[in-house]
C-alpha angles and dihedrals in degrees: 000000000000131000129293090258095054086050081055096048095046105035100044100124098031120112130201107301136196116206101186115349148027127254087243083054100034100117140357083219086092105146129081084200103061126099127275090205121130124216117200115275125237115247097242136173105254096249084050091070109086135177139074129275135200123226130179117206128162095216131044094242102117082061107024081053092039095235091142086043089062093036086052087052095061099029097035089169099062119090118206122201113193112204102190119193106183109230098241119126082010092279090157113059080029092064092031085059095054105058098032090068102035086047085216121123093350116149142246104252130353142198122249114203111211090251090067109020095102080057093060109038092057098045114089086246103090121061129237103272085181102069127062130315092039100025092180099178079088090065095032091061082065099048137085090273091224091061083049095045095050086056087055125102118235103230105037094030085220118132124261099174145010135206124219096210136046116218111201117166148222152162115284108203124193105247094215092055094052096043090059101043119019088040095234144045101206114149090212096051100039082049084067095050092066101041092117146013086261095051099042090054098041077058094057097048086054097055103042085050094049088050105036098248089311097114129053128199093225140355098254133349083247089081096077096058099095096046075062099059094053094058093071130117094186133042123246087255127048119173096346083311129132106235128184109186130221089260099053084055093046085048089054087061099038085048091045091046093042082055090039094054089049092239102132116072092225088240100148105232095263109015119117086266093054096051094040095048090071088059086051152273113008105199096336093310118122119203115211105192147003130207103230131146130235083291095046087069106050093031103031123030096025089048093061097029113038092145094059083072105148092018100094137074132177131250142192119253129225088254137017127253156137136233128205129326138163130260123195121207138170123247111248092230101039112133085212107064102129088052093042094050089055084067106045087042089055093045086054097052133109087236099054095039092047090050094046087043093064100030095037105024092233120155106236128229089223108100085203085053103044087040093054084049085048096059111037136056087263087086092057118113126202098198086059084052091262095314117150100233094176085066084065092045098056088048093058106034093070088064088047112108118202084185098086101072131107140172090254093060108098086045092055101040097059093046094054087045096054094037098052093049080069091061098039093056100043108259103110129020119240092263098056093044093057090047083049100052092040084056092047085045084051092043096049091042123022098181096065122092099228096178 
């Protein structure tokens, strides 16, 4: 669903736990040997399917959102034992490993987090969802193409897996804040104030001036990144080559002049500040505007600071871009593909993603689903004062691209983040920071050329 920070935020305490079953217990699809082959499946009534299947999550969200609850209304006779390993310290994909290469004790299906479904799809453990029975390119033609482009396999270009929800992003911006000193809070025209890097931080030199420093355009420079990242035309890694594209070196100087104006409050993205700063004033810092995606509203904002209702809009970003999401895939030696694929078939359906939009406030992968939402009042939210924010969604998800992503990408990420902080704070010069990040790159990953 979300992002691996939110996983971090909101699953802090939480230890591994088992919803259902036990690891020993965890799939009938036991054995590494056995065939990956699918037979057709019958064309069955919902309540006519039977049997249990095994699904590994790292957050309780199947349950906590009552996914499995819907899926349970229309096919009563399918148990479904979630089995949820929090992502700290990597347990997930620690434990998934694990059983995926030992084929003992691996689900039926499991969740693939955006950080690591490239991983996954082109890896022999999810099964072709392209070919018959599933024959998901049926789905796939409904559904934001770059949701449906991150499930593919390299090589084959088929689909392994397939998300229910599309997660474009934006800038939320505090209403109150706008209105005194900008003079207005327009989505529209905040929206072209931050149509580019020039015009976002000429609008954060405005607002710290008209408030006498009270007031910061965002929490940290670091909130831009992955706006950034969005801006791309090529992947941090071509041809086994390390690339940094134009716009990640437009981004160092846009984060280094952001930091230089004093128009970030210096609140690192997930640390106690940060979250604090959307209820109100940290220290007598305001903070006008963070860069989340559909889930940072609902789960974030709205989560630490349930009180500023009414006090937000949504804004376009200078680029745009998504932040985390869920696939779900089979697993290419369950013993239970015709009744998982009952599930991921459900969870990829206009009933159920019109039903968890307006109980969940997700943003759905349907096109005819996020559209309907689009142009009518049900995409109207009263914590943005009544805006339709999934107006601004569908505008943004067709300039989305689910082609950049690579298996090195979490890896690098953080290594570019952490380096360039170096630079942004002093400690390094650009130059350094750039020969820094290309050795962590070469550490991390000795078979790139960095250079």
């Amino acid at each position: 669903m979300k992002k691996n920070n939110l996983r971090k935020l909101l699953l802090f305490a939480m230890s591994i736990a088992i919803v259902g079953s036990v690891f020993t217990g965890c799939s009938s699809s036991s054995s590494a040997s056995k065939s990956s082959t699918t037979t057709a499946f019958k064309d069955k009534a919902p309540k006519d399917y039977k049997g249990t299947i095994n699904i590994w999550a790292y957050t309780d969200e199947l349950k906590s959102s009552h996914f499995i609850d819907q899926f349970n209304k229309e096919y009563p006779n399918i148990k479904v034992n979630l089995t949820v390993i929090p992502m700290d310290n990597n347990a997930y994909q620690t434990k998934l490993s694990s059983v995926l290469s030992s084929g003992s004790g691996a689900p039926d299906i499991f969740l693939s987090e955006v950080s690591m479904v490239n991983k996954y799809v082109n890896s022999p453990y999810y099964d072709d969802l392209s070919k018959a029975p599933y024959n998901a390119e049926d789905i796939a033609k409904k559904e934001a193409k770059y949701t449906v482009d991150l499930g593919r396999n390299a090589a084959d270009k088929d689909i392994r897996a397939l998300s229910w929800q599309a997660t474009p992003g934006g800038l939320f911006y505090k209403r109150s804040l706008a209105k005194e000193y900008l003079g207005t809070d327009d989505p529209t025209k905040i929206s072209q104030m931050f149509s580019s890097w020039d015009s976002l931080i000429a609008t954060g030199k405005e607002l710290n001036e008209k408030s006498g420093g009270k007031v910061k355009l965002l929490p940290n420079y670091s909130e831009l990144f992955n706006i950034a990242l969005g801006s791309r035309t090529k992947g941090w890694v071509v041809n086994n080559k390390l690339v940094i594209d134009p716009k990640m070196m437009q981004y160092i100087d846009v984060a280094k002049e952001v930091r230089n104006a004093g128009i970030d409050a210096k609140f690192n993205t997930w640390s106690a500040p940060w979250a604090a700063s959307m209820a109100g004033a940290v220290n007598g810092t305001n903070v006008f505007c963070y860069a989340l995606p559909t889930w940072g509203l609902p789960f974030v904002i709205a989560s630490n600071a349930k009180k500023t209702s009414g006090d937000w809009g949504l804004a376009k970003a200078p680029a745009a871009y998504y932040n985390g999401g869920s696939w779900l895939g089979i697993y290419s030696k369950s013993e239970n593909k015709e009744l998982a694929w009952q599930f991921v078939k459900f969870m990829n359906s206009k009933t159920f993603q019109t039903w968890d939009s307006k109980t969940n406030g997700d943003f759905s992968s349907m096109t005819e689903v996020s559209q309907q939402f689009a142009n009518s009042d049900e995409g109207n939210n009263a914590f943005c004062d009544g805006q339709n924010i999934s107006k601004i969604y569908n505008q943004i998800v067709p300039s989305i691209t689910g082609k950049l992503v690579t298996k090195y990408d979490e890896t690098i990420n953080d290594k570019f983040q952490n380096d360039l902080d170096a630079y942004i704070t002093g400690q390094k010069s650009k130059d350094d920071f750039l020969k820094q990040f290309r050795a962590d790159v070469k550490t991390a990953f000795p078979d790139l050329n960095v250079n």
